[in-house]
C-alpha positions as CSV (number, residue, x, y, z in Angstrom):
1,X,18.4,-105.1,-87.7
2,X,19.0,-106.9,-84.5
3,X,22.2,-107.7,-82.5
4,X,21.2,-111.3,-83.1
5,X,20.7,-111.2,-86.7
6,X,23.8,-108.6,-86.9
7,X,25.8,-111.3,-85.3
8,X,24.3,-114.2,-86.9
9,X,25.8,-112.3,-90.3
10,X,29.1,-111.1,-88.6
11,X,29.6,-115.2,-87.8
12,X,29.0,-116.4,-91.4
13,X,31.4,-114.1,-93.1
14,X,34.2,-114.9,-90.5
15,X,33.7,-118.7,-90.6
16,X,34.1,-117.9,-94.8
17,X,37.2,-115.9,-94.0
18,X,39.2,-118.8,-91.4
19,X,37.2,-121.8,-93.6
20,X,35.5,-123.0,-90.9
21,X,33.1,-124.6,-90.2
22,X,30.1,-124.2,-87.9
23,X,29.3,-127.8,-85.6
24,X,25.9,-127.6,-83.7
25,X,24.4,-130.2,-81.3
26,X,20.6,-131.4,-81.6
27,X,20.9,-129.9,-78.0
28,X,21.9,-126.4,-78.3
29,X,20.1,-123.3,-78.7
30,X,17.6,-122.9,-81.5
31,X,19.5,-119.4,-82.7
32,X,23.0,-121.6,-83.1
33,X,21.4,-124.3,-84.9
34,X,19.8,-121.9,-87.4
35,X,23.3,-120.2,-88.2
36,X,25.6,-124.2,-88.0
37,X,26.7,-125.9,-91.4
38,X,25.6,-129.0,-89.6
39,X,23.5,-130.0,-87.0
40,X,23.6,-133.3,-85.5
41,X,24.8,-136.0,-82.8
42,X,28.3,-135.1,-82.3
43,X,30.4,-138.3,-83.8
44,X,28.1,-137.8,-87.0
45,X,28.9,-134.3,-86.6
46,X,32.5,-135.1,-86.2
47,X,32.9,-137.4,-89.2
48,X,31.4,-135.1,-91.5
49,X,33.3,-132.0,-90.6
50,X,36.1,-134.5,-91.4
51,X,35.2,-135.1,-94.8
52,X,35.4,-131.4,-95.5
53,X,38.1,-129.3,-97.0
54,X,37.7,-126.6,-94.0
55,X,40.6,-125.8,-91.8
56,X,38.8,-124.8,-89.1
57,X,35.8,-126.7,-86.7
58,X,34.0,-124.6,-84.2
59,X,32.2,-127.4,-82.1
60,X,29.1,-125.9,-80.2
61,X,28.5,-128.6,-77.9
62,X,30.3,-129.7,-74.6
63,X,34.0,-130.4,-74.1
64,X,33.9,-134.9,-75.1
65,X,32.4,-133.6,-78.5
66,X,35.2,-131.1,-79.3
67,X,37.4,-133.9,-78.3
68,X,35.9,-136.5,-80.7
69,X,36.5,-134.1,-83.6
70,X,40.3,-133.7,-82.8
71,X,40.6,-137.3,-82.8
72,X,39.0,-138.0,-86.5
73,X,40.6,-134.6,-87.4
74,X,44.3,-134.1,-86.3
75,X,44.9,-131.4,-88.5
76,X,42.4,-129.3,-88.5
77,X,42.2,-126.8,-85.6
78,X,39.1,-127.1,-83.4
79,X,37.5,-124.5,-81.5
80,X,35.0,-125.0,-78.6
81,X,33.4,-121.6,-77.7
82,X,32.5,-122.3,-74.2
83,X,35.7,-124.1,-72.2
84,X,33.0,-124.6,-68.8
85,X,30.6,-126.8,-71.4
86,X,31.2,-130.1,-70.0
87,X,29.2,-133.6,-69.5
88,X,28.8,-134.3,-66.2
89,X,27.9,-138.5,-67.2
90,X,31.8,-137.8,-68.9
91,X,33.3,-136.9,-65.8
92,X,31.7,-140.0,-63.9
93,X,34.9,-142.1,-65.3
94,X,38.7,-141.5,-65.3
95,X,41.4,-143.5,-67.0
96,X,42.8,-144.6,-63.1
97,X,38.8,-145.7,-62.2
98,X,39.0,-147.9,-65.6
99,X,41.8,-149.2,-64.7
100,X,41.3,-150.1,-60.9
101,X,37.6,-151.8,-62.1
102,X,39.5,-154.6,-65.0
103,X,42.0,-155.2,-62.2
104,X,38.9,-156.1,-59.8
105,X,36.9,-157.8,-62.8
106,X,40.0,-159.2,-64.9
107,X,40.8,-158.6,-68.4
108,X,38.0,-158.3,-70.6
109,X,36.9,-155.7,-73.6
110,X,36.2,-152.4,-72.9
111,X,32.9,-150.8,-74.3
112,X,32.9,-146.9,-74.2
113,X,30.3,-145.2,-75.2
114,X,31.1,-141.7,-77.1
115,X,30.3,-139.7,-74.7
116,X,33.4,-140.0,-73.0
117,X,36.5,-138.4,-72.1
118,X,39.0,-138.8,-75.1
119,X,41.3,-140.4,-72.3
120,X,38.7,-142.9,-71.3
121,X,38.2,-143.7,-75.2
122,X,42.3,-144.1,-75.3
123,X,41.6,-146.9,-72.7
124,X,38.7,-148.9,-74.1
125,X,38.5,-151.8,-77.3
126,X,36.1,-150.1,-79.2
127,X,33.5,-147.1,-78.9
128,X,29.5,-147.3,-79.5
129,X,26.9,-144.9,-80.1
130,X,23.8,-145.0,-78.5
131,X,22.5,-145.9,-81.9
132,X,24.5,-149.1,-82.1
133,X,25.4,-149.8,-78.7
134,X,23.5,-153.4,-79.1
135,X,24.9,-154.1,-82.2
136,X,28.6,-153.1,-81.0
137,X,28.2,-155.5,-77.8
138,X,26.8,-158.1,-80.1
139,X,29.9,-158.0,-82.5
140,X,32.5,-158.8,-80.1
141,X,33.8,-162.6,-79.5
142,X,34.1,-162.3,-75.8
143,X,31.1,-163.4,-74.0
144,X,31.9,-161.0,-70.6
145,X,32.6,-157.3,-71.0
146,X,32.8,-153.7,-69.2
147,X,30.9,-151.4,-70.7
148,X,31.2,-147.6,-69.7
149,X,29.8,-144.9,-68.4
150,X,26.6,-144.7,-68.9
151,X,24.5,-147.5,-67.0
152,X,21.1,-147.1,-68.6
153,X,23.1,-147.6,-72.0
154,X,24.3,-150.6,-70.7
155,X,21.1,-151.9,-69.0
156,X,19.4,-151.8,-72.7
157,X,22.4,-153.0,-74.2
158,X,22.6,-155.9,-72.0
159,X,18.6,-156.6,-72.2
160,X,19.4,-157.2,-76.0
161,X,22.3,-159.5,-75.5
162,X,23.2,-163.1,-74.1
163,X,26.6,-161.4,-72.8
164,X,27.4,-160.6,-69.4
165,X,28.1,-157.3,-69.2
166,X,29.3,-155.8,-66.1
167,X,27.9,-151.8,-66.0
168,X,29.9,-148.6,-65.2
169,X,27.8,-146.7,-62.6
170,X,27.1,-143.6,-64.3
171,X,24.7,-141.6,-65.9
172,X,23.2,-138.7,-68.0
173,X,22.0,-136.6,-64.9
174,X,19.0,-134.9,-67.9
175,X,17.9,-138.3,-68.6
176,X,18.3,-140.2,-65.7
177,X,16.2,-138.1,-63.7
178,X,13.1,-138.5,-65.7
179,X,10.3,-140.8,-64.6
180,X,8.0,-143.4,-65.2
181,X,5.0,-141.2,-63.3
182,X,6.1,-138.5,-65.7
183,X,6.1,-140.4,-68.4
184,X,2.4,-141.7,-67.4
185,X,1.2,-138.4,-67.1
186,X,2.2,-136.9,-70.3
187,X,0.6,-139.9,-72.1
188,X,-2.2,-139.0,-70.2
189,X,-2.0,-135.7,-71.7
190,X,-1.5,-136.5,-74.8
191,X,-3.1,-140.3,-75.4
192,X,-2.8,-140.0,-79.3
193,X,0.9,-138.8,-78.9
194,X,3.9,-141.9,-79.7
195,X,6.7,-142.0,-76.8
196,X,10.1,-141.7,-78.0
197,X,12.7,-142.7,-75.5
198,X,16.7,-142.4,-75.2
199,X,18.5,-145.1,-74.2
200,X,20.1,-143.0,-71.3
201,X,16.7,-143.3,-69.7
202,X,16.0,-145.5,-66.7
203,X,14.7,-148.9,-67.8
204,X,11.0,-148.6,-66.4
205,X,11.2,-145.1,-68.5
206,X,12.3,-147.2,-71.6
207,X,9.9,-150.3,-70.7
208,X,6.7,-147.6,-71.3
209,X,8.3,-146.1,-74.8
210,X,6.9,-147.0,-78.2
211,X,10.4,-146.3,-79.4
212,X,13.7,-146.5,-77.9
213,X,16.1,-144.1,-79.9
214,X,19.2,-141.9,-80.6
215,X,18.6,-138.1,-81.5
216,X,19.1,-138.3,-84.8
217,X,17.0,-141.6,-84.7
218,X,14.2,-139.7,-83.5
219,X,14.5,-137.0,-86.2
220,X,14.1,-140.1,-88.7
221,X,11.2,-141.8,-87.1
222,X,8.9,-138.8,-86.6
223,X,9.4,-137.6,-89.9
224,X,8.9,-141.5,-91.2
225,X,5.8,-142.2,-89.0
226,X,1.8,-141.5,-90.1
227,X,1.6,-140.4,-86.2
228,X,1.0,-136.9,-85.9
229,X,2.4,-136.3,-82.4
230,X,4.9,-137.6,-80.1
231,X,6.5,-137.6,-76.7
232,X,10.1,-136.1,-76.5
233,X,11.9,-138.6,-74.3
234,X,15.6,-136.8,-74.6
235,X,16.7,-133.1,-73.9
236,X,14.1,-130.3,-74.7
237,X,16.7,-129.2,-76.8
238,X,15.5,-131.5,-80.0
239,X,11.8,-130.4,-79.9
240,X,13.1,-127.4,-81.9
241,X,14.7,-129.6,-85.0
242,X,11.8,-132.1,-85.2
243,X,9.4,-129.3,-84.7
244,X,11.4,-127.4,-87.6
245,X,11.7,-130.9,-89.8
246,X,7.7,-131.6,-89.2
247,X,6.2,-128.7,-89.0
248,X,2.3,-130.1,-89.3
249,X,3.3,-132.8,-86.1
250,X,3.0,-132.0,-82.4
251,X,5.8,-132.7,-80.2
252,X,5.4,-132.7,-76.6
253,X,8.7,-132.7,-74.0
254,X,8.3,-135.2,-71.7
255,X,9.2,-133.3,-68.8
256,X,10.3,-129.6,-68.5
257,X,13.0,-130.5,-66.3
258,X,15.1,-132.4,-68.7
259,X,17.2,-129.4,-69.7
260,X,21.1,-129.4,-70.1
261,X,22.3,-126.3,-68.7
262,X,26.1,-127.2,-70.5
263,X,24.5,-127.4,-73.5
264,X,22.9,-124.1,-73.2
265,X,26.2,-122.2,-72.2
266,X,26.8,-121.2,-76.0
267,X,25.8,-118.0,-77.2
268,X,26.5,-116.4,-80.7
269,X,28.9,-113.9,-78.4
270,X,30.9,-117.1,-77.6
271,X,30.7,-118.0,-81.0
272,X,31.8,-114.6,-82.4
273,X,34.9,-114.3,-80.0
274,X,36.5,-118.1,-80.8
275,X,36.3,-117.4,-84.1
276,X,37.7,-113.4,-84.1
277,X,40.0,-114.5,-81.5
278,X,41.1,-118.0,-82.9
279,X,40.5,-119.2,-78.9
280,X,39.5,-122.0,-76.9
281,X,41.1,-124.5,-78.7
282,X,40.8,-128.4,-78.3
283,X,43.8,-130.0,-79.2
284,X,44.0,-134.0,-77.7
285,X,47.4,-134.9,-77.6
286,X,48.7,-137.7,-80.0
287,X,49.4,-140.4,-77.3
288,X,46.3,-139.7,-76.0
289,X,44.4,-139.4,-80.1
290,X,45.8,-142.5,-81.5
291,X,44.5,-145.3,-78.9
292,X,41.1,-143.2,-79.1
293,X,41.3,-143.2,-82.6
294,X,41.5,-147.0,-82.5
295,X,38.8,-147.7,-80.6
296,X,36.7,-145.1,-82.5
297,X,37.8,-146.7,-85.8
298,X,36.9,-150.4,-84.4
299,X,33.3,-149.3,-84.6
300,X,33.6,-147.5,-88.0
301,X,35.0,-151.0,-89.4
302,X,32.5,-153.2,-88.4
303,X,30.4,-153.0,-91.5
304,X,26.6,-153.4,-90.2
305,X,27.2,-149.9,-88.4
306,X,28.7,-147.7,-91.3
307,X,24.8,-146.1,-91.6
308,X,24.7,-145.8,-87.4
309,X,27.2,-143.0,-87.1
310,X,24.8,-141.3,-84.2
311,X,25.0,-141.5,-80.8
């Protein structure tokens, strides 16, 4: 037997003993998905794990994810086995930034995407996913908004709305860096294959896709499409869950750089000692939870989103 498999084992029977349960990103390593209850886009993720009886959420993704599940489950105790697994697109935005920007632009709504900062969420109207990002915009009755962090996000968002939407300058450094020549060439490559896109892409990245798409989105349209291969327009990361989901389809990474090296921090050893060591805890405090919470919940309650829980 090997240390992996020994380990794999060894982390199933302790999640049993603390009822836990085991959170894995569409980004992480193929070993942790293979041994997670769920796999997933983390507010999916986090909703789910909510609807559980468990006590206990290990979270293998970066530190906004860990956060989201604290703030749609107080009490339960959630566990994030690599503290240095952060988003560096999360970190492009503080709570003082937001601020300083609506004193420059005036008072308007406040569009945060999820992959935030639970502070940041604390000081925004309502959350989107990159899923429902349009459709969020779309909803609200103001006509001028601020919509954070992510500017590619924003840049579709805003090419699907009348709005005027004022755009937070940051950005996914894994998805922002891909290009259109890229993009070209492994069409070239591959000239049967579709081009699936994320919406944290550059627009002249997202202008050449044949679908612009969420993770999980992309899990749903390969397995829904006659096409037999496709273009991976997001973190290498998902080629391993579609390829697992469609095993007869061919899925081709866009570019071998777009690898998050946050998301690949967590190992099974991580895993093993947050959950024998009860450590590396995410806990966001209640002043901090319950404005989040609102502007999470705004998005839950707008009906025509219930089925886009994916970011």
């Amino acid at each position: 037997m090997t240390d992996d498999k020994f380990d794999a084992q060894e982390i199933r029977a302790l999640l049993k003993e603390r009822n836990a349960i085991l959170l894995a990103h569409n980004y992480q390593r193929p070993e942790i998905q293979d041994i997670a209850d769920l796999t997933g886009d983390s507010l999916d993720l986090s909703i789910k794990a909510a609807k559980t009886d468990a006590d206990v959420i290990v979270f293998c993704g970066v530190r906004f994810m860990a956060e989201t599940a604290s703030i749609v489950s107080p009490d339960k105790t959630v566990l994030m086995p690599r503290r240095d697994a952060g988003c560096p697109m999360a970190d492009m935005i503080t709570p003082e930034a937001l601020k300083a920007r609506l004193a420059e632009l005036g008072e308007m709504p406040v569009v945060t995407y999820v992959n935030s900062t639970a502070s940041v969420k604390a000081h925004s109207t309502i959350c989107c996913t990159s899923a429902n990002a349009v459709a969020v915009v779309n909803s609200l009755a103001e006509d001028e908004i601020l919509m954070t962090p992510d500017r590619n996000l924003c840049q579709y968002a805003a090419s699907k709305s009348a709005k005027r939407i004022h755009c937070w300058d940051g950005y996914c450094p894994i998805h922002d860096q891909l290009s259109a020549e890229e993009v070209l060439n492994a069409k070239a490559a591959h000239p049967d294959a579709l081009f699936m896109a994320h919406p944290e892409c550059r627009p002249e990245v997202l202008a050449l896709a044949d679908a612009v798409l969420s993770t999980s989105g992309m899990l749903n349209f390969a397995k829904d499409s006659d096409n037999e291969s496709f273009i991976v327009g997001t973190e290498e990361g998902l080629v391993y869950p579609l390829q697992k989901a469609n095993p007869n389809k061919s899925f081709y990474r866009a570019s071998e750089s777009m690898v998050c090296e946050d998301m690949k921090r967590t190992t099974f050893g991580d895993v093993l000692r947050a959950i024998t060591d009860m450590t590396c805890e995410v806990k966001v405090p209640e002043k901090v939870r319950k404005p989040a919470a609102k502007a999470v919940e705004r998005m839950l309650q707008l009906s025509s989103l219930r089925s886009q829980l994916v970011e």
